[in-house]
MARVO-604092 format. One line per 3 residues: number of its first residue (from 0); their letters; for each residue x, y, z of N, C-alpha, C. Coordinates in steps of 0.001 Angstrom, whole numbers, padded with zeros to 6 digits. Atoms other than C-alpha are relative to their C-alpha. Example, Ala and Ser with C-alpha at 12.3 -4.5 7.8 and 13.67 -1.06 7.14 Angstrom:
BEGIN
0) as) 000890 -001190 000000 012300 -004500 007800 000900 001200 000000 | -000820 -001190 -000060 013670 -001060 007140 -000770 001090 000730 .
//
This chain:
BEGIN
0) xxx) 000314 -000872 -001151 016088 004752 -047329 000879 001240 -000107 | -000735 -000606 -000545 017351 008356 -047131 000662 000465 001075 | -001202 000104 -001552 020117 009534 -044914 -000858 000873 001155 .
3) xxx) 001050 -000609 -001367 017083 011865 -043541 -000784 -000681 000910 | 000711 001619 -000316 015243 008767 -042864 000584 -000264 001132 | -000437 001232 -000983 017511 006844 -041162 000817 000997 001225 .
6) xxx) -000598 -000822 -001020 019226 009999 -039256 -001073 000280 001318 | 000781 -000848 -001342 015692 010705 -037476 -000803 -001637 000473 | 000362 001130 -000923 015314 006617 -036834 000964 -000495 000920 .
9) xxx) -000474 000455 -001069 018120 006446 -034972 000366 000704 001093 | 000536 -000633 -001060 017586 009326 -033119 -001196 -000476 000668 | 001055 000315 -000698 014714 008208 -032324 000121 -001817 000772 .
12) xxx) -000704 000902 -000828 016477 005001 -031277 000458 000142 001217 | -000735 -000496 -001221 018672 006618 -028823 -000466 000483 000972 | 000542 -000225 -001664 016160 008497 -027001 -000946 -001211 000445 .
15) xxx) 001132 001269 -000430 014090 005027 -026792 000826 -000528 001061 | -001006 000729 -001544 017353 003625 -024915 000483 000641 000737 | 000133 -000450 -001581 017707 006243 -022947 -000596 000158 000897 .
18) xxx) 001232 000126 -001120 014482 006335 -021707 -000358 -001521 000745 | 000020 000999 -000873 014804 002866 -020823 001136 -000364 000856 | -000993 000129 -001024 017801 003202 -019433 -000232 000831 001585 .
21) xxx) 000296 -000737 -001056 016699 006068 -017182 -001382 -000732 000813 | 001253 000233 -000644 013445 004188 -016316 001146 -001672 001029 | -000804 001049 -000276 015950 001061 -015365 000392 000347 001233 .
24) xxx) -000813 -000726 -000777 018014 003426 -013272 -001180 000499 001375 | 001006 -000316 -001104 014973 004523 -011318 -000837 -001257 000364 | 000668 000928 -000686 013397 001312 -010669 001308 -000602 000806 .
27) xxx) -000500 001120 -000956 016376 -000073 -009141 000886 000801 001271 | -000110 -000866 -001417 016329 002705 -006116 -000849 -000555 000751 | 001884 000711 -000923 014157 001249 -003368 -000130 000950 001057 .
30) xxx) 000744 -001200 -000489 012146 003305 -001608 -000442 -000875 001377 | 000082 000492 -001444 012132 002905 002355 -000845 001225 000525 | 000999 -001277 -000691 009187 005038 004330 000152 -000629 001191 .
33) xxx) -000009 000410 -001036 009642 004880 007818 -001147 001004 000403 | 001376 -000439 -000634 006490 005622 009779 000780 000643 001572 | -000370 -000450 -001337 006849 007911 012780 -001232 000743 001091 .
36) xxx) 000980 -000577 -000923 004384 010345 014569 -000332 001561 -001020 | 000282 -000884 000542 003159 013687 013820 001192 001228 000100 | -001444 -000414 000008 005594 016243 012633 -000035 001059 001391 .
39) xxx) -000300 -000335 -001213 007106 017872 015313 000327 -000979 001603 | -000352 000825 -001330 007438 015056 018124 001167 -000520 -000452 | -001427 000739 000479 010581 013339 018815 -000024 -001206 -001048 .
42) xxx) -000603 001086 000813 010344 010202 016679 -000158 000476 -001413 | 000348 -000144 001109 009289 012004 013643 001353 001019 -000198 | -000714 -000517 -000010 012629 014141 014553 001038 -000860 -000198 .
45) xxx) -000944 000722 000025 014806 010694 015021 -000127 -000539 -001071 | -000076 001018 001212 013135 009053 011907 000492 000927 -001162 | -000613 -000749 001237 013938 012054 009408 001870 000247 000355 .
48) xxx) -001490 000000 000259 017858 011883 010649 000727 -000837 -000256 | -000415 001239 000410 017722 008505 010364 000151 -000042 -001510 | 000627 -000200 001453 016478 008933 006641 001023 000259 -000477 .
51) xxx) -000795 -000824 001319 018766 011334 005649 001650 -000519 000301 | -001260 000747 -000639 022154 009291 007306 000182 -001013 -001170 | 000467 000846 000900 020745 006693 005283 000121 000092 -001862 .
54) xxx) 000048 -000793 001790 020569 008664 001588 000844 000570 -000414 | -000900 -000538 000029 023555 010120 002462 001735 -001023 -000155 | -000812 000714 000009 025538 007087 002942 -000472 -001218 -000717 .
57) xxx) 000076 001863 000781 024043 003769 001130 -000510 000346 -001363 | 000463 000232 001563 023552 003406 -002612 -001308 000029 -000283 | 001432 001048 000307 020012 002541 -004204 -001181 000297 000927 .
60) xxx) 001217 -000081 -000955 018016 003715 -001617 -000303 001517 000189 | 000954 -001317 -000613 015421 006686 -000969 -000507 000331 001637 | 000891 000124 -001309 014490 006780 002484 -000559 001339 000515 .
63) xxx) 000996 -000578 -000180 011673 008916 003874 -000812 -000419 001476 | 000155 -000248 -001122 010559 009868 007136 -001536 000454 000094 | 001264 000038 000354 006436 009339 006958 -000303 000765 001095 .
66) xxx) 001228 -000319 -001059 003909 011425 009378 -001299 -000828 000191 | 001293 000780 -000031 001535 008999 010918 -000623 000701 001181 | 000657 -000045 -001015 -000784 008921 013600 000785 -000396 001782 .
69) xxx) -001041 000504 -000987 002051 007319 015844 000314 -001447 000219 | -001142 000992 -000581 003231 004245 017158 -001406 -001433 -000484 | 000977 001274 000018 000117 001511 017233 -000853 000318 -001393 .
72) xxx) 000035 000460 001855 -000631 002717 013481 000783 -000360 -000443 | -001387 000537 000801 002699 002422 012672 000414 -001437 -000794 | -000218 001558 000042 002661 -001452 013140 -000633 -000540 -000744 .
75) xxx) 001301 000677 000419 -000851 -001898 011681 000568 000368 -001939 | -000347 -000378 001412 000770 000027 008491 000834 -000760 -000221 | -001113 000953 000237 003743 -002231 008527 -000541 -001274 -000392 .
78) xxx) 000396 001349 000558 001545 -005014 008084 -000667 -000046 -001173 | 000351 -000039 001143 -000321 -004048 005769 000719 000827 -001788 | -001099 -000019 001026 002703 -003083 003370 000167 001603 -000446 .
81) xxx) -000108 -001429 000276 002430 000688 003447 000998 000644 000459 | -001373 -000023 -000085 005808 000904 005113 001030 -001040 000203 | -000582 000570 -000148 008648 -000544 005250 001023 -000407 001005 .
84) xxx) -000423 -000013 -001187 009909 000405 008667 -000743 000818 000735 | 000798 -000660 -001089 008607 002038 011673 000583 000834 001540 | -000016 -000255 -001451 008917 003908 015037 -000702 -000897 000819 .
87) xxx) 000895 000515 -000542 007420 001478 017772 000611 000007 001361 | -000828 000994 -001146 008169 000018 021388 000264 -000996 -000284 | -000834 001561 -000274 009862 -002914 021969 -001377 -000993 -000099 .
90) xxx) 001267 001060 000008 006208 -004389 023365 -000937 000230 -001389 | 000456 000031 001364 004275 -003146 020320 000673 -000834 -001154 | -000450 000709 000776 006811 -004537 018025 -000245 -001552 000379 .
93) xxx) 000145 000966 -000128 006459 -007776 019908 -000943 -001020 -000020 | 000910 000398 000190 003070 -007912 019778 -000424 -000453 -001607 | 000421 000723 001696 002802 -007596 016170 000806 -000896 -000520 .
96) xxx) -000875 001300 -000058 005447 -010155 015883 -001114 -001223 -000098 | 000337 001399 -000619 003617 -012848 017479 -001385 000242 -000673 | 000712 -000492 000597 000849 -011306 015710 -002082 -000479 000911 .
99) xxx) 001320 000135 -001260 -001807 -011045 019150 -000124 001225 000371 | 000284 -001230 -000352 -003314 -008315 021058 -000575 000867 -000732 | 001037 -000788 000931 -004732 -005460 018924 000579 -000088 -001377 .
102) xxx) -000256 000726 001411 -002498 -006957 016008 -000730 -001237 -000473 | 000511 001406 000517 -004508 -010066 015853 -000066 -000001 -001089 | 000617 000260 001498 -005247 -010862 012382 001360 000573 -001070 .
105) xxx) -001149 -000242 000592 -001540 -009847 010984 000569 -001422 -000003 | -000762 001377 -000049 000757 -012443 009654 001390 000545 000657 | -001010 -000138 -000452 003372 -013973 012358 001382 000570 -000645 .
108) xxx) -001242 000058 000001 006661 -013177 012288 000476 000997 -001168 | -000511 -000660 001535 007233 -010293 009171 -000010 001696 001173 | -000253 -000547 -000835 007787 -007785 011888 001413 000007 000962 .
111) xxx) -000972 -000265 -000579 011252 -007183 013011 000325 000562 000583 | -000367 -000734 -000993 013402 -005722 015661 001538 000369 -001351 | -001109 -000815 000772 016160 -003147 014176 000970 000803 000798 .
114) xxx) -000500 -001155 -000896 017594 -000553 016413 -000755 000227 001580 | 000683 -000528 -001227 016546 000035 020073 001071 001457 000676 | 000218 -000925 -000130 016444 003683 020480 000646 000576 001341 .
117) xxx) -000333 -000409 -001667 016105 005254 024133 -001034 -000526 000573 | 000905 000335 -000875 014271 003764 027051 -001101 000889 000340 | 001195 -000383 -000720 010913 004473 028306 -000247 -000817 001026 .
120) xxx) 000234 001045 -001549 009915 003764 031981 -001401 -000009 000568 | 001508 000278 -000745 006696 002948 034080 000104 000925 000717 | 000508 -000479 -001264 005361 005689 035704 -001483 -000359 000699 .
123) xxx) 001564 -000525 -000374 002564 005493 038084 -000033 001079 001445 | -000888 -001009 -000093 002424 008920 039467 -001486 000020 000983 | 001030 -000609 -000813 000029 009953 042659 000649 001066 000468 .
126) xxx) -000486 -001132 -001095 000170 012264 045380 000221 -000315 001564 | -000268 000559 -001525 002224 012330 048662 -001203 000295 000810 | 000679 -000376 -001124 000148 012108 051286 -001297 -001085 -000225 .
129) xxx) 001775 000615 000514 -003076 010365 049497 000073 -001089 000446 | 000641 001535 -000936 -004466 006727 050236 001297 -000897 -001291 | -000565 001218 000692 -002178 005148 047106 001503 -000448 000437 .
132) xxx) -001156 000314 -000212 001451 003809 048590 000752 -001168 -000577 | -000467 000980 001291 001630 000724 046649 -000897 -000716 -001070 | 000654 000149 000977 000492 -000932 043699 -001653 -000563 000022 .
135) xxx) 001187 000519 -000365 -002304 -002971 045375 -001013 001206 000258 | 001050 -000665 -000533 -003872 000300 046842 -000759 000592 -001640 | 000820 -000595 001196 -004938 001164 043187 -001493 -000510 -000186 .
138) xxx) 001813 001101 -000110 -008296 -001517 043791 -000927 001520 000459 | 001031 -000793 -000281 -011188 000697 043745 000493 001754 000008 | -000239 -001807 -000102 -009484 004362 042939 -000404 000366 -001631 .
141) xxx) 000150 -000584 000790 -010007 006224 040386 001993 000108 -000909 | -001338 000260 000333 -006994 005745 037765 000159 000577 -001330 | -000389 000154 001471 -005636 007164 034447 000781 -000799 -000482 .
144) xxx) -000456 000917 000833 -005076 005004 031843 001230 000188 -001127 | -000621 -000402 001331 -003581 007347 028838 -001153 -000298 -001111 | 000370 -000357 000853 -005272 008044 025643 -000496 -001301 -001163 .
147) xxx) -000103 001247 000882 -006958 005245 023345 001065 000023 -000876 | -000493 -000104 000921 -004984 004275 020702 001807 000094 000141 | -001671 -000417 -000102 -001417 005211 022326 000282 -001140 000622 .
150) xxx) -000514 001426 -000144 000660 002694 023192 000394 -000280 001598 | 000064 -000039 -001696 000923 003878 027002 -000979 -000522 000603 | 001030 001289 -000709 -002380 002362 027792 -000229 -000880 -000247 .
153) xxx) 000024 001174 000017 -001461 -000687 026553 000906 -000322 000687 | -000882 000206 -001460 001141 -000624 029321 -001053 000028 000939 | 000794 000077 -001114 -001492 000444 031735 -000804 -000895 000220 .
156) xxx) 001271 001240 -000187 -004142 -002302 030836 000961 -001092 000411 | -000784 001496 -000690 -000900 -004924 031156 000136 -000135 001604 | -000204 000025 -001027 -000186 -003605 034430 -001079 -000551 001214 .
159) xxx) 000909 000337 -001196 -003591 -003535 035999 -000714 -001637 -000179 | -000021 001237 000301 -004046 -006909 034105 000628 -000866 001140 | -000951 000713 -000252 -001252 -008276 035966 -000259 000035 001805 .
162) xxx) 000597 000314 -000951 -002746 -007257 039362 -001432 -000335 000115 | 001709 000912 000032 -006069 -009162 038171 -000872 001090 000288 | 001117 -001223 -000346 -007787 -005642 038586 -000391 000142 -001580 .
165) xxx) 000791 -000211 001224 -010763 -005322 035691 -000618 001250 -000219 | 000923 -001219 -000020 -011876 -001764 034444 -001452 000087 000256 | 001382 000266 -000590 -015374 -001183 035978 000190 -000564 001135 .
168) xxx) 000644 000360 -001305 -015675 -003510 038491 000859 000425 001212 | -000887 -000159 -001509 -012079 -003048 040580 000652 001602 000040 | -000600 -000725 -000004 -011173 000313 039323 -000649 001334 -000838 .
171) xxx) 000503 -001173 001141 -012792 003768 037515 001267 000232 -001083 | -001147 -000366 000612 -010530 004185 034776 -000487 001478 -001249 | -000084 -001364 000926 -010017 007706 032563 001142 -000401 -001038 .
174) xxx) -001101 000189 001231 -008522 007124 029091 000167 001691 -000409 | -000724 -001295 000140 -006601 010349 028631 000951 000340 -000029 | -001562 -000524 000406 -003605 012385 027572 000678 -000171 001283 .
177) xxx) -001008 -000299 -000736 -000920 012937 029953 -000436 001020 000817 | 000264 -001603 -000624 -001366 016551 030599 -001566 000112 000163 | 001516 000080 -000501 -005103 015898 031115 000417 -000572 001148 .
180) xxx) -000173 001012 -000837 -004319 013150 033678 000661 001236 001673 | -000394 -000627 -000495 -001748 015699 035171 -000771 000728 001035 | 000746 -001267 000079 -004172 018449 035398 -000767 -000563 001506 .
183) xxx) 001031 001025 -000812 -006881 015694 036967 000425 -000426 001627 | -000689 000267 -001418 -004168 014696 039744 -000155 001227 000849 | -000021 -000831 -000911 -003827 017876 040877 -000895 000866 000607 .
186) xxx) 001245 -000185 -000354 -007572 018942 040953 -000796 -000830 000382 | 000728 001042 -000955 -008637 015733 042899 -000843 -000625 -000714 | 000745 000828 000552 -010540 014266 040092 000804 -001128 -000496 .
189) xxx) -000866 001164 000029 -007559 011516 040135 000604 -000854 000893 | -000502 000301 -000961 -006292 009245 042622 001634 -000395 -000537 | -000999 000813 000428 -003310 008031 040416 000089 -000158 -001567 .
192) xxx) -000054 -000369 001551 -002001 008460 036455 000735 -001315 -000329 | -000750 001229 000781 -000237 005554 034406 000532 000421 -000973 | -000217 -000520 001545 002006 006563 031612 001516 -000351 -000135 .
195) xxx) -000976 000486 000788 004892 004325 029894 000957 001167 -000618 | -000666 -000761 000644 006976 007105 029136 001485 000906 000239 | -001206 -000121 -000161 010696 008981 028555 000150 001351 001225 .
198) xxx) -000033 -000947 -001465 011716 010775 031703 000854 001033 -000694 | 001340 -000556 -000766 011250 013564 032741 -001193 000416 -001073 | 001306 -000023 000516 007616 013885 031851 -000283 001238 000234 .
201) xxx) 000455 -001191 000328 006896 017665 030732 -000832 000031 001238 | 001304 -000055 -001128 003171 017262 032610 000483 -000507 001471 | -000479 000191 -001624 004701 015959 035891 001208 000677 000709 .
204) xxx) -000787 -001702 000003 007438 018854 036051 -001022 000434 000107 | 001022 -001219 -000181 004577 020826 036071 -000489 -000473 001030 | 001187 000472 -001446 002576 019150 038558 000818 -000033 001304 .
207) xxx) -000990 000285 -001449 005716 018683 040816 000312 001113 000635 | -000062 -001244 -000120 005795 022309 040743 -001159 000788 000884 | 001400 -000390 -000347 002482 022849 042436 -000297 -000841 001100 .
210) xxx) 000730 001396 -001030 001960 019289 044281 001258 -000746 000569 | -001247 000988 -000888 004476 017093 046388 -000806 -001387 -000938 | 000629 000803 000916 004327 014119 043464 000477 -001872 000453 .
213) xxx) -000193 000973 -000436 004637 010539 044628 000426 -001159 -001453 | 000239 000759 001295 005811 007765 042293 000242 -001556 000574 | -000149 001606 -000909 005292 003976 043270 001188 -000933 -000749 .
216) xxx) -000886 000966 000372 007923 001488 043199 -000387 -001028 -000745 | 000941 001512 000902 007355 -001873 041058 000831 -000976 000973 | -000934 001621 -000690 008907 -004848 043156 000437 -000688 -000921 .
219) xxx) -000339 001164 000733 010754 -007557 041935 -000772 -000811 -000374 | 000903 001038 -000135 008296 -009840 042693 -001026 000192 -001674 | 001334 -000197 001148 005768 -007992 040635 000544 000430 -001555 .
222) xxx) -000895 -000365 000816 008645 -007359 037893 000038 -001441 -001170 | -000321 001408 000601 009724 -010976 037564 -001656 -000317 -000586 | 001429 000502 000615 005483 -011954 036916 -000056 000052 -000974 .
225) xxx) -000275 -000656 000909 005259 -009350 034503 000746 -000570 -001353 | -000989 000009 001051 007932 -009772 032297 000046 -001789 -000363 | 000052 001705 000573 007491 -013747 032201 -000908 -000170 -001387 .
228) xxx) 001048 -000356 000564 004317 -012662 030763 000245 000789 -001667 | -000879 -001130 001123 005915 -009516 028442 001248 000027 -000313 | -001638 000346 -000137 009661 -010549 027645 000144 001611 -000274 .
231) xxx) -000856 -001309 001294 010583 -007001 025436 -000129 001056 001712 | -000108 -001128 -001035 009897 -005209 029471 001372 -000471 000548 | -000896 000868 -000933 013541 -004906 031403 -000423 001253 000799 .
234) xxx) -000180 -000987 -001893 014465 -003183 034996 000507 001085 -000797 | -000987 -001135 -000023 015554 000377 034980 -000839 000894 001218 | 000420 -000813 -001244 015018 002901 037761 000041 001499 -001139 .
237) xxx) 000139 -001511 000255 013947 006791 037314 000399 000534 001464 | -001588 -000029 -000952 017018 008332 038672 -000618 000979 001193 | 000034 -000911 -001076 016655 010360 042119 000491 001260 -000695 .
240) xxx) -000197 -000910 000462 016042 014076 041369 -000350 000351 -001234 | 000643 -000108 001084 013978 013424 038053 -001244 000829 000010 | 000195 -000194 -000664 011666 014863 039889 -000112 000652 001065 .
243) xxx) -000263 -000900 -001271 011242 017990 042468 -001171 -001178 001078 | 000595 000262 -001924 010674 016285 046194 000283 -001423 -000282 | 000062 001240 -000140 011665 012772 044967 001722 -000555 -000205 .
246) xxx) -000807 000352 000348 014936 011851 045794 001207 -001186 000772 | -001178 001006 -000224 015977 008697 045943 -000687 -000733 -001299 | 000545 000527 001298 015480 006427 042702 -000785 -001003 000189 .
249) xxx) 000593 000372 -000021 012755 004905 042095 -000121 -001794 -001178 | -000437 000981 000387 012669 001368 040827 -001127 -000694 -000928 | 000688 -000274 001194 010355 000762 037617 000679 -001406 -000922 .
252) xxx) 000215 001285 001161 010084 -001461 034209 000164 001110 -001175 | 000114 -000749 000931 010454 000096 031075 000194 -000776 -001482 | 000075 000585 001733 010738 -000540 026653 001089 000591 -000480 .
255) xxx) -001073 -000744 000633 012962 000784 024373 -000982 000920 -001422 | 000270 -001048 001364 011653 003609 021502 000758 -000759 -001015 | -000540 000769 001397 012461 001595 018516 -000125 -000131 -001282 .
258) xxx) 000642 000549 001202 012862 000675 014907 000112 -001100 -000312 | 000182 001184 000334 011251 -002330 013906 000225 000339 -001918 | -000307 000194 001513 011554 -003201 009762 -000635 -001463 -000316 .
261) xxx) 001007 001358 000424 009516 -005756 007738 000781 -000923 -000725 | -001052 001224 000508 010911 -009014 007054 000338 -000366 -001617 | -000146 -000060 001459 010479 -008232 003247 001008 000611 -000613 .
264) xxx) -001606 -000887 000654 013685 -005576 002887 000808 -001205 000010 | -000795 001023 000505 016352 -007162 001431 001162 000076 001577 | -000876 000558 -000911 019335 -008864 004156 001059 001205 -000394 .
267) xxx) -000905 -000694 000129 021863 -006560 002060 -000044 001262 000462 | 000087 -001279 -000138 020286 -003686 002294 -000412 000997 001779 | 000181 -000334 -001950 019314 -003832 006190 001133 -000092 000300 .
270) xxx) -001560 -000054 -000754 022765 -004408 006792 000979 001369 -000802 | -000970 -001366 000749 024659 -001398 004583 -001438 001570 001057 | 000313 -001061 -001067 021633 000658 006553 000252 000237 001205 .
273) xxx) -000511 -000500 -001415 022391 -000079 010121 001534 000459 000366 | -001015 000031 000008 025658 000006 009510 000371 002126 -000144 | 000275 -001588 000343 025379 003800 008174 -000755 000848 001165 .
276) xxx) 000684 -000668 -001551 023377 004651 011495 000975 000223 001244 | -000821 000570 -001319 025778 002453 013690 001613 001307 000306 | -000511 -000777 000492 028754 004703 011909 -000040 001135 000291 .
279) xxx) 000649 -001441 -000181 027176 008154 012424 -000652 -000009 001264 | 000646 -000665 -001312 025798 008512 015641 000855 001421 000251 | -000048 -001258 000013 028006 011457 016126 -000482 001241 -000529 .
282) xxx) 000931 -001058 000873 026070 013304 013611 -001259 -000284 000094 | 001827 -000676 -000770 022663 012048 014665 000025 000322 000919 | 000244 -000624 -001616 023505 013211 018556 000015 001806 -000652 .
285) xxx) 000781 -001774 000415 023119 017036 016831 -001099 -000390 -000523 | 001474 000037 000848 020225 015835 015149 -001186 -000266 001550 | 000876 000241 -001694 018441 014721 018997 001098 -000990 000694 .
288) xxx) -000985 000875 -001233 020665 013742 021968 -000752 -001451 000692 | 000061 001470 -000766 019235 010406 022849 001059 -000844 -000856 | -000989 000605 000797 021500 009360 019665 001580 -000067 000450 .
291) xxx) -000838 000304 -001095 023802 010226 022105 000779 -001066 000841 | 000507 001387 -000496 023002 006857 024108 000261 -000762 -000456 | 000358 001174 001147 022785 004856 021485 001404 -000757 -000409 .
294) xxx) -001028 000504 000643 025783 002364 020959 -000247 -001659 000497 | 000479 001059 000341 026212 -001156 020999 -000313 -000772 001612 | 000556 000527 -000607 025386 -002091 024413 -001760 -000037 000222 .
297) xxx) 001321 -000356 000058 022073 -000505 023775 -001248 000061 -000940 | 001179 -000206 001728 020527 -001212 019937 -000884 -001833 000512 | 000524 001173 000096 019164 -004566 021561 -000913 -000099 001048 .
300) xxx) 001068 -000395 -000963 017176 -002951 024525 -001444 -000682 -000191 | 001853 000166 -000287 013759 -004528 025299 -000337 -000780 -001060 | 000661 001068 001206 013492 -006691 021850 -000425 -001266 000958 .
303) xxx) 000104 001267 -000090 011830 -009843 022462 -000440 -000728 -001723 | -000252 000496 001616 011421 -010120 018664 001271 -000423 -000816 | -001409 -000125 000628 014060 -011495 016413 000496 000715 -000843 .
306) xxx) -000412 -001246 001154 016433 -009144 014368 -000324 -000492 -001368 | 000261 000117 001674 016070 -008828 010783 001558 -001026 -000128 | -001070 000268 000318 018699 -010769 009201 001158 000628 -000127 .
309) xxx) -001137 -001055 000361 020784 -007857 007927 000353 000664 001189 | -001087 -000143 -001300 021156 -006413 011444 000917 -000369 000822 | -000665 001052 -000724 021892 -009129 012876 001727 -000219 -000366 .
312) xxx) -001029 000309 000679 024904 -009714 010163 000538 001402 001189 | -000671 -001318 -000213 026188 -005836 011139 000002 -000128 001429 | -000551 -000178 -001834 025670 -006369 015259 001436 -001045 000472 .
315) xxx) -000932 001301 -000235 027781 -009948 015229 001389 000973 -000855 | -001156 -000851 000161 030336 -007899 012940 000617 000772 000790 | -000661 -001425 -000854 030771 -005057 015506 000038 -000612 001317 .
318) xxx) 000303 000699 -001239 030529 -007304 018219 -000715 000672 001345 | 000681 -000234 -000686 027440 -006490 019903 -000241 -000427 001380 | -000368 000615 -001116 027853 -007777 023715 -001881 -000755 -000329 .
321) xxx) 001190 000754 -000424 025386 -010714 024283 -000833 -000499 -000806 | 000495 000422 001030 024250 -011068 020670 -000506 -001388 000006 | 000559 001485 000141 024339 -014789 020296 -001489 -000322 000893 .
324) xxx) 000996 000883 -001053 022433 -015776 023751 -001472 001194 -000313 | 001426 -001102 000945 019567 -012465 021654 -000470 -001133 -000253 | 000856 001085 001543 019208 -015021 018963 -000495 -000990 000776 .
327) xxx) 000599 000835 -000072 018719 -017597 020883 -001153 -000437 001005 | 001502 -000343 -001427 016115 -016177 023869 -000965 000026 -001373 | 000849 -000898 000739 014575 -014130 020725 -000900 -001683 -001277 .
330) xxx) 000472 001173 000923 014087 -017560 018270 -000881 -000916 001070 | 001392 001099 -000845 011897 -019596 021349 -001289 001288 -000444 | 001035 -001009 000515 009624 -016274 020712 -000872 -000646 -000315 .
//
């Protein structure tokens, strides 16, 4: 063999093992897409700071901050393996958990709870003066629901569920945005709006601005039912003064804005991520002030699902108040 020979076979050796070294090196990055909303809304603002907290601080990992459709694709994509985490509620996540409701046909339990976010509360929003004062007077009015597909009128159908009222026969219902609904209240083609969502509500600032805006209480009574029913709902009030003309606080149900994660990421690697979140909140509260909020009395808000393994490790480390008696409400699930 000449030395020309064998000089351009073991060049040609070397770039063989480097190219398998570099192909080595890139398969063993794992690639995390978190599903959020469309760009521009808040979760598609909390999931890209999450991302980059994430890429910035843990080894091996890519993470990526997806544009979906929002919250009740999110889940349906999680099941079917197109991400690997998600934006959801608390009740969405719980649903696809248990794998019922408009998840039916998903397999149980590959649906995790990860982080709970910031609260969302029950509004149901009339006008002073009108015929609605409490929840019962909603029989036979005219009612918004919220928008197919969003995850607020699957609050509204639980609710009117829960006072045995059936669309059609006990109630007209309008599936519609927010700021439609708004609009509707204040031009009398509404008796009353429904919408699961983070206070204050843009469209009802506006309307409060124009209309004296009423917002109904939830009772205990009708709290405790509820929630026997929906574990992932707790109590919170929408504070007096949220609100022009309403001020004293109003006493409500609400979820938590959350990330769920699929029971397929690895234990190590869910735990070196929350940990890198848990760590940094001072630098995601410039990225959006609800990160603000966010510490350990509050990453366990509204789950009725159980944590991933790897969070779990990182909450019991940091000593998350109340952890244990989680695991062991969240495991009857």
């Amino acid at each position: 063999m000449t030395s020309k020979l064998r000089y351009t076979l073991l060049a040609t050796a070397i770039t063989a093992v480097t190219a398998i070294t570099s192909i080595s090196q890139a398969q063993a990055v794992t690639q995390i897409s978190i599903g959020s909303c469309p760009v521009g809304c808040t979760a598609y603002t909390w999931s890209a700071g999450i991302a980059d907290i994430i890429n910035k601080n843990v080894a091996d990992v890519q993470v990526t901050a997806e544009e979906t459709k929002g919250y009740v694709a999110n889940v349906k994509l999680l099941n079917k393996g197109d991400l690997e985490a998600s934006m959801a509620t608390t009740l969405s996540s719980f649903g696809a958990y248990k794998a019922t409701g408009v998840y039916a046909g998903g397999e149980p339990g590959q649906i995790l709870s990860w982080l709970s976010i910031a609260p969302v509360a029950m509004h149901v929003i009339t006008l002073d003066g009108g015929p609605i004062n409490t929840l019962a007077d909603l029989k036979g009015k005219r009612v918004g629901m919220g928008q197919p597909g969003g995850v607020s009128m699957l609050d509204a159908d639980a609710l009117m569920g829960q006072l045995g009222l059936s669309s059609g026969d006990d109630y007209k219902d309008f599936r519609v945005r927010l700021g439609n609904m708004a609009n509707m209240l204040g031009d009398g083609n509404l008796d009353a709006a429904i919408w699961n969502g983070s206070f204050p509500l843009p469209p009802v600032i506006k309307l409060s601005a124009t209309q004296k805006v009423k917002l109904l209480p939830i009772s205990d009574e009708f709290y405790n039912d509820l929630s026997a029913e929906y574990p992932p709902y707790f109590r919170i009030n929408i504070p007096a003064g949220t609100y022009t003309g309403i001020d004293t606080d109003t006493p409500s149900y609400g979820l938590g804005n959350a990330l769920v994660i699929s029971a397929k990421v690895s234990d190590e690697l869910v735990y070196q991520m929350t940990k890198a979140i848990m760590t940094n909140l001072d630098h995601l509260k410039s990225v959006h002030p609800a990160f603000g909020r966010v510490n350990k009395n509050t990453v366990l808000n509204g789950f009725g699902a159980p944590l991933h393994p790897g969070a779990l490790r990182y909450y019991r480390e940091a000593g998350v108040p109340g952890i244990e008696e989680f695991v062991i409400r969240t495991s009857a699930n």
